[in-house]
C-alpha positions in Angstrom: -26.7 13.7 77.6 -24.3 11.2 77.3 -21.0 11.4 74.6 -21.4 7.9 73.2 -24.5 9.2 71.8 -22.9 12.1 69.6 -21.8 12.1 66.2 -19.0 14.3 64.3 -20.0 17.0 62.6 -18.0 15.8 59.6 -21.0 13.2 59.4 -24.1 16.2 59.8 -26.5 16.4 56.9 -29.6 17.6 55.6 -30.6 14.0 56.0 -30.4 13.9 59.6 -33.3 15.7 60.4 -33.2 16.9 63.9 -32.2 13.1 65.0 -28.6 14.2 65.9 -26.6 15.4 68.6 -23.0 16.8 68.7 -20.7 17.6 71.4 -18.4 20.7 70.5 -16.4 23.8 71.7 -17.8 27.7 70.9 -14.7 28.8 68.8 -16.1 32.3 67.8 -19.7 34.3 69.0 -21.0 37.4 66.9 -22.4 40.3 68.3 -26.5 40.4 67.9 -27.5 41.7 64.5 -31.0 43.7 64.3 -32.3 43.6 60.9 -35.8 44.5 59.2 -37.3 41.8 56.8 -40.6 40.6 54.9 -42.0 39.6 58.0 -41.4 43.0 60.4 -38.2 43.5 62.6 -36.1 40.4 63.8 -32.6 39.6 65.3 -30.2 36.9 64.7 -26.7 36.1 66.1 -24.1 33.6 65.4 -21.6 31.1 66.8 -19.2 28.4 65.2 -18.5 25.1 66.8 -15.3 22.4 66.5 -15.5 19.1 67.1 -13.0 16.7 69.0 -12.0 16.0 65.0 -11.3 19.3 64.3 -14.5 19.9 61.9 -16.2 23.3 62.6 -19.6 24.2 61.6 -21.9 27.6 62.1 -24.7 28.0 63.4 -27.4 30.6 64.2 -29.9 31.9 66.1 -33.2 33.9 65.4 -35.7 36.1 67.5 -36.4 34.1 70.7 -33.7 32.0 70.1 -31.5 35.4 70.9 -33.3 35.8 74.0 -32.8 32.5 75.2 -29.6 31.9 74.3 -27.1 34.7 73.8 -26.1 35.3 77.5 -26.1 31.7 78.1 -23.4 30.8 75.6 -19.9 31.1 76.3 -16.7 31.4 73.6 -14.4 28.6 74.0 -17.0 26.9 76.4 -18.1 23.1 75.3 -21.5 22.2 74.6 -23.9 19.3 73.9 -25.9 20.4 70.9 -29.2 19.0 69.6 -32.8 19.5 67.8 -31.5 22.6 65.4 -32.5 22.4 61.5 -29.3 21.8 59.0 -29.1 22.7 55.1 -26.4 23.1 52.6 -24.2 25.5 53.5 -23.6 28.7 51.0 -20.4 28.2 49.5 -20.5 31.5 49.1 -20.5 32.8 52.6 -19.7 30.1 54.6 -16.9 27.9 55.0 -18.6 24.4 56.0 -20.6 21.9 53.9 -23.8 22.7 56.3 -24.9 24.9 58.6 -27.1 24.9 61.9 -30.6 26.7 62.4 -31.1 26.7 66.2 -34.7 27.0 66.6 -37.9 25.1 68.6 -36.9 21.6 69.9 -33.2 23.0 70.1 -31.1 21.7 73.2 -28.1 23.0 74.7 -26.3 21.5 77.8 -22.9 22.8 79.4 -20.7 19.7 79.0 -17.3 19.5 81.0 -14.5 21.1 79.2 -12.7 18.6 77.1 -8.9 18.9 76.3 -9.6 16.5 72.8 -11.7 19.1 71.3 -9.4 21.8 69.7 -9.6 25.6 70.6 -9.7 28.3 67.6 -7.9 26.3 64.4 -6.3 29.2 61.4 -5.8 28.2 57.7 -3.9 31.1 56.9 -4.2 32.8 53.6 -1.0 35.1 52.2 -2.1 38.6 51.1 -1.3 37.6 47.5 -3.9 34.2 47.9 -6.4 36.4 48.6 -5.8 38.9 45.8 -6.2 35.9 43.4 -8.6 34.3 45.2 -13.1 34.9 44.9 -14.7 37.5 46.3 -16.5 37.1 49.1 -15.1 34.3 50.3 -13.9 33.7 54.2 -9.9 33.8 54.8 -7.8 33.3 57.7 -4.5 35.1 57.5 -1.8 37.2 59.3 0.5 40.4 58.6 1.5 43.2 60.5 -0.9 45.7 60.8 0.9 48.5 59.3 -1.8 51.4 59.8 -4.5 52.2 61.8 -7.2 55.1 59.9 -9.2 57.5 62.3 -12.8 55.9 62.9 -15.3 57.6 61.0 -18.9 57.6 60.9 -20.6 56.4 57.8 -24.5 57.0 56.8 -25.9 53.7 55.4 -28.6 53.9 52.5 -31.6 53.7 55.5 -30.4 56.8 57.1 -28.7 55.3 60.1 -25.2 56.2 60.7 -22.9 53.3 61.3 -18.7 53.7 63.3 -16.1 52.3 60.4 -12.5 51.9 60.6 -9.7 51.1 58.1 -6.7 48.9 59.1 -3.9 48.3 56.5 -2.5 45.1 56.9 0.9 44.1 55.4 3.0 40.6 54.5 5.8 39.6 52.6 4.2 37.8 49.7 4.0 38.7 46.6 6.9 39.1 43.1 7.6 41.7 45.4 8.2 40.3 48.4 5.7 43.1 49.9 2.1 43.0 50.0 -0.6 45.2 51.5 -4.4 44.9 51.7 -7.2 47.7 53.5 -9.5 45.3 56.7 -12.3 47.1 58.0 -14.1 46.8 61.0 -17.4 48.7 62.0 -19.3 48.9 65.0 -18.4 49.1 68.2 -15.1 47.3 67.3 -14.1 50.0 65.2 -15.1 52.4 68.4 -13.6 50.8 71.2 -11.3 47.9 70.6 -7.1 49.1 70.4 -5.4 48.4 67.3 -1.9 48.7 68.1 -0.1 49.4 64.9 3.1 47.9 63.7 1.7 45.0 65.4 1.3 41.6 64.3 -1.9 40.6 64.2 -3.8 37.3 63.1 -7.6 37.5 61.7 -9.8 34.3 61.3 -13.0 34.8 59.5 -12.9 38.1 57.2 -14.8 38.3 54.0 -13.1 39.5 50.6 -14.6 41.8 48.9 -13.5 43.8 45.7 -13.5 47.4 44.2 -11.9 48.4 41.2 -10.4 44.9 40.2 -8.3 45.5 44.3 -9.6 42.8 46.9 -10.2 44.2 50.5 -11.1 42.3 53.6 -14.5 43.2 56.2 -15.0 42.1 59.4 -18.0 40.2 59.8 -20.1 39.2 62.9 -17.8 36.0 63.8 -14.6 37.4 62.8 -11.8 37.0 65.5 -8.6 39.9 65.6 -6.3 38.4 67.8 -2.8 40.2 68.3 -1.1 37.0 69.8 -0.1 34.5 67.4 -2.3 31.1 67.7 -1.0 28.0 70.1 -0.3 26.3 67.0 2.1 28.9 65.6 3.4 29.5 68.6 6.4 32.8 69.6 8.0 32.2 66.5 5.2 33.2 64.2 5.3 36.8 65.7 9.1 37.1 65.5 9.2 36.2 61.7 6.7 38.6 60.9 7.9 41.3 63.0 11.8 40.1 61.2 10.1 40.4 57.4 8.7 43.8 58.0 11.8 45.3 59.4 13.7 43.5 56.8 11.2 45.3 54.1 11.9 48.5 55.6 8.6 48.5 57.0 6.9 49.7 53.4 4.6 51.5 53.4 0.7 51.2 51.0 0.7 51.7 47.8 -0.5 54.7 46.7 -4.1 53.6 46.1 -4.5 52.2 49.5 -3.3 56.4 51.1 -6.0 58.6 49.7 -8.1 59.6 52.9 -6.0 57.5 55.4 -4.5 58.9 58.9 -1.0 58.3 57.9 2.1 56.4 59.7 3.2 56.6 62.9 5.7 59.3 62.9 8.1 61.7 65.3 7.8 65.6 64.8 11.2 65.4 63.2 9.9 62.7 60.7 7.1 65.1 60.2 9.4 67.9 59.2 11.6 66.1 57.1 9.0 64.4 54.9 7.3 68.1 54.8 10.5 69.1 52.9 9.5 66.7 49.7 5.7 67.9 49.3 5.2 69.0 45.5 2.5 71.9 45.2 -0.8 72.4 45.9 -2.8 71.4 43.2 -4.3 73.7 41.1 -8.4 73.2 41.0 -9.6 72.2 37.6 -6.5 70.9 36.5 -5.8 66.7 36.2 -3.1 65.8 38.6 0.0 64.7 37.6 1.0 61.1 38.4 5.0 61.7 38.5 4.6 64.1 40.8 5.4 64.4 44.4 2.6 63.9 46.7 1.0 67.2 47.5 -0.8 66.2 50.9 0.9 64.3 54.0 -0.5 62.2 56.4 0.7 61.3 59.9 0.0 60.5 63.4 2.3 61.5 65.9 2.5 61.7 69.9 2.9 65.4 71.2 2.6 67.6 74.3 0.7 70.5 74.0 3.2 73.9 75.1 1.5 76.6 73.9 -2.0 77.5 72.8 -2.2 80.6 70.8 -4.6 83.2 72.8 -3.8 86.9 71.6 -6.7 86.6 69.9 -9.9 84.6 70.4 -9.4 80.8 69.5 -12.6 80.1 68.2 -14.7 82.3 65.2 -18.3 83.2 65.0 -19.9 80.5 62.9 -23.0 80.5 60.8 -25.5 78.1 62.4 -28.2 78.5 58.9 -28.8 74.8 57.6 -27.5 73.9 54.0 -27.5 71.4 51.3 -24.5 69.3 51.8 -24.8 67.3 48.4 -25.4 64.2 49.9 -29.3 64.7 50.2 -29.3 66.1 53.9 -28.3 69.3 55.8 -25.3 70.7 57.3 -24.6 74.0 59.2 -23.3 76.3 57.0 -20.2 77.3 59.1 -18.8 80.1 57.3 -17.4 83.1 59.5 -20.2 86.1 60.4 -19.5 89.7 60.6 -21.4 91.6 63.1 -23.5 94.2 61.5 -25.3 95.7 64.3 -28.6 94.3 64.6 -27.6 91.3 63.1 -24.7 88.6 62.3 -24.4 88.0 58.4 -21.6 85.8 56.5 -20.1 85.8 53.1 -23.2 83.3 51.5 -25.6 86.1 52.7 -27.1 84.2 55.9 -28.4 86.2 59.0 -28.7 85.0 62.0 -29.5 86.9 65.3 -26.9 84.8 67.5 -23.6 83.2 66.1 -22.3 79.5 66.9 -18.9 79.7 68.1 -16.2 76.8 66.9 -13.3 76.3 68.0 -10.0 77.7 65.4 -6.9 77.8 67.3 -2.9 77.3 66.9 -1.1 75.0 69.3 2.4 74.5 69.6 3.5 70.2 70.3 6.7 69.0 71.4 8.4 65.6 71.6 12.0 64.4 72.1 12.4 64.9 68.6 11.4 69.2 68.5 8.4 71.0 68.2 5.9 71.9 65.5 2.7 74.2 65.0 -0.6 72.6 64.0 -3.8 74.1 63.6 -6.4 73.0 65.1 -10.4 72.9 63.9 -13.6 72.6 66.4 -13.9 68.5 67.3 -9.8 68.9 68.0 -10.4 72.4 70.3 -13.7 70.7 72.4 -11.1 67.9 73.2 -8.5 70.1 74.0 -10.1 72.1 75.9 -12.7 70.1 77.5 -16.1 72.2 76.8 -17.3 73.9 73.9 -16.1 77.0 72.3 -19.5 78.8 72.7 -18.4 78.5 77.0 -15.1 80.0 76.2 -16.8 82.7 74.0 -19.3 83.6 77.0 -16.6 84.0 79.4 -13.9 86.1 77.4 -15.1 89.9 77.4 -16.5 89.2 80.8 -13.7 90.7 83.3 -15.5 89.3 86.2 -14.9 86.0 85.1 -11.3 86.1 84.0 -10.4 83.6 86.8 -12.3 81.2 85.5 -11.1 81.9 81.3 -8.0 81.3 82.5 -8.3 78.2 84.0 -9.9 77.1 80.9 -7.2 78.3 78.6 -4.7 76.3 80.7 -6.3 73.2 80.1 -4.6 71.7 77.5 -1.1 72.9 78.7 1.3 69.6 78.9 -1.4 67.0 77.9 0.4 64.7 75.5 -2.6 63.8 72.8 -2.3 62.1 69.3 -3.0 63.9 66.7 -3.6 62.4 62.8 -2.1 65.5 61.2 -2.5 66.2 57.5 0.3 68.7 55.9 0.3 70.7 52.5 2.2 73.4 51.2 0.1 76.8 50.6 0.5 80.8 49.8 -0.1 82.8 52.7 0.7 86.7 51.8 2.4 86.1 49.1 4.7 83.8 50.8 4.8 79.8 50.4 4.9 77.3 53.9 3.4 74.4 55.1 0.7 74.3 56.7 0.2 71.4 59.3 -3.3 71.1 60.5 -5.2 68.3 62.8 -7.6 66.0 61.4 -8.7 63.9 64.7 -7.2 64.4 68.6 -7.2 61.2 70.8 -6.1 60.7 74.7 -3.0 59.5 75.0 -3.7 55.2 75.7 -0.6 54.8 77.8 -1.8 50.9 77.3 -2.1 51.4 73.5 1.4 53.4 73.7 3.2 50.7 75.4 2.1 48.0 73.5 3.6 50.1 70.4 7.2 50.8 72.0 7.7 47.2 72.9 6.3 46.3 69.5 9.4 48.5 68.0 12.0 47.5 70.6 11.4 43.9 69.0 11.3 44.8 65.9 14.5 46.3 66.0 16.1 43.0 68.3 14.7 40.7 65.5 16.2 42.9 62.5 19.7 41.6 64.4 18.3 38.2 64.6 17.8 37.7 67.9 15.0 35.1 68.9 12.5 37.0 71.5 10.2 35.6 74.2 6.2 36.1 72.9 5.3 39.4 74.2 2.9 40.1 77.1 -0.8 40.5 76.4 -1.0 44.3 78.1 -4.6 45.0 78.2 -5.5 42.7 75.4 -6.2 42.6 72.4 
């Protein structure tokens, strides 16, 4: 294939035909999308190409075109493209005039890499542009990410259940000067990628969407999260975001964007001291009442496990019997049993002839700040511990095993874990405290926790002024 015979992609049309060839660089590669249409099951995945002009243009790929292609095609990796179908583009979902259907009679050569042809290209969006701007539309834009939710796992309309994950995303536009808006990414993103919070972090691609008259942002299959500012914006991009949000205080969302989140990054002491400002517990049946103080905290904080609790068993006899769980499908039931002899029964009236244990413990964390109680429910115990509580239950009225209980019970002695802790004042015999209980339990990422210190040793630096170095990509982004 030889470049004199290539046109810009500026000059693709529908008019073309498949009389065309372009030579470009892969800028962004989705993951492979399975999907169900009129014609049976299928597959699709999708690329988008730049030019040596700086043009871009999508393109994608259908059933055997996956096969054949997917593995072969490399991001940032220059190509000789030719034979695919071209239409109008959607302004609604994409971003070029046309787009590319790669399909039979498409060909693909490697070309040499070419220094004239432009890597990944941003036109950054402020937080406020996109609030004003049309839904659904793709932006480009950058903030600090100011926090990272739990992933959760969501159950789509067809039944299958689907990894999501919130990311709150901060910048200082705005009449306010501050500006926050909620990104989510699902999939094995959401799962496995690190999201170092307090972090800056640039995002090409994302499509707005809107709730409630509030615009959010989704990742979609070509969307790139990059925690290292672009060539093009160079060191100082990262210090002036990381200098704005310590000049803002480092704000947090508004209360809209809080319900249901894992909370900010926070010492034990930070914990405690916020814990002093709760307002009650609502009461049920009763509206709340907006002028009042928040009655539920949120927080994630790094801890070392002391103490575990064990006078008493640290799990419960559960009942295993199958409810409604309003949503159209089953749950286990859950509530404690009472042993009645010949059989296990709990408060709803459900027998059973062997109980489920789960795990309900106390544990004691510590950091340089001071210590704090949280209780613990079963997904937090099986991590803790590292087995189920129904192994713990088998071994603890059997004396000949008592070696191997305690060996158990010792395992979560000195691990240091996060924990997304929720906190809410309540009456327990007749007396009023706070109880602080665990929502999700993580591994310590000593990657992920370094990345996060030397994010706020330069945020503090930069609140002096003091012009940093771009900081070191550990263990990527």
């Amino acid at each position: 294939a030889a470049p004199n015979a290539c046109i810009d992609i500026a000059s693709l049309s529908p008019y073309n035909g498949k009389r065309w060839k372009i030579k470009g660089r892969i800028i962004t590669k989705s993951d492979v999308r399975k999907f169900n249409g009129a014609r049976g099951p299928g597959q699709l995945f999708k690329i988008e190409i730049a030019d040596g002009s700086g043009a871009e243009i999508a393109a994608t790929f259908f059933g055997t075109g996956v096969d054949q292609y997917f593995d072969q095609l490399k991001t940032h990796q220059v190509y000789y493209f030719s034979g695919g179908s071209i239409k109008q583009g959607n302004p609604k979902w994409d971003r070029s005039p046309c787009v590319i259907t790669f399909d039979q009679g498409t060909c693909i050569e490697e070309a040499e890499d070419d220094t004239a042809i432009p890597g990944l290209s941003y036109s950054f969006q402020s937080l406020a542009q996109i609030q004003q701007g049309e839904k659904d539309s793709i932006v480009d834009l950058k903030g600090v990410l100011s926090e990272v939710r739990p992933c959760v796992q969501i159950t789509l309309r067809d039944g299958k259940i689907r990894p999501k994950r919130s990311l709150i995303i901060w910048d200082n536009s705005g009449p306010e000067g501050s500006s926050h808006i909620e990104f989510t990414v699902w999939g094995e993103r959401a799962e496995k990628e690190d999201f170092p919070q307090e972090s800056p972090i640039f995002i090409k691609g994302a499509r707005v969407g809107e709730f409630n008259s509030m615009k959010s942002l989704n990742n979609v299959g070509s969307t790139v999260v990059s925690f290292e500012a672009p060539p093009a914006a160079g060191p100082a991009a990262t210090q002036e975001l990381l200098q704005a949000w310590s000049a803002m205080g480092q704000p947090a969302p508004p209360p809209a964007m809080r319900g249901g989140g894992g909370g900010k990054r926070a010492s034990i002491q930070e914990v405690q001291d916020e814990n002093m400002r709760l307002g009650p517990a609502p009461i049920p049946g009763q509206p709340l009442d907006p002028s009042s103080a928040p009655s539920v905290h949120r927080h994630v904080l790094l801890g070392t496990i002391t103490t575990v609790f064990t006078e008493r068993p640290p799990y419960y006899p559960a009942c295993n019997q199958q409810v409604d769980d309003g949503k159209g499908k089953t749950r286990a039931c859950n509530k404690k049993l009472s042993d009645e002899g010949n059989c296990w029964r709990c408060v709803s009236g459900h027998q059973c002839e062997q109980p489920n244990y789960r795990y309900l413990l106390r544990a004691r964390l510590a950091d340089h700040t001071g210590t704090v109680e949280v209780s613990n429910f079963d997904e937090a115990g099986q991590k803790m511990f590292g087995c189920p509580a129904n192994d713990l239950a088998a071994l603890w009225d059997d004396e000949s095993r008592n070696e191997e209980l305690q060996k158990i019970l010792k395992r979560p002695y000195w691990q240091r874990m996060v924990f997304s802790v929720k906190s809410q004042r309540e009456v327990w015999q007749d007396e009023e405290r706070v109880k602080v209980s665990a929502a999700d339990v993580a591994d310590e990422d000593v990657i992920k926790e370094a990345r996060r210190k030397l994010t706020e040793i330069r945020a503090s630096l930069c609140s002096d002024g003091d012009a940093l170095p771009s900081s070191p990509n550990l263990g990527g982004a």
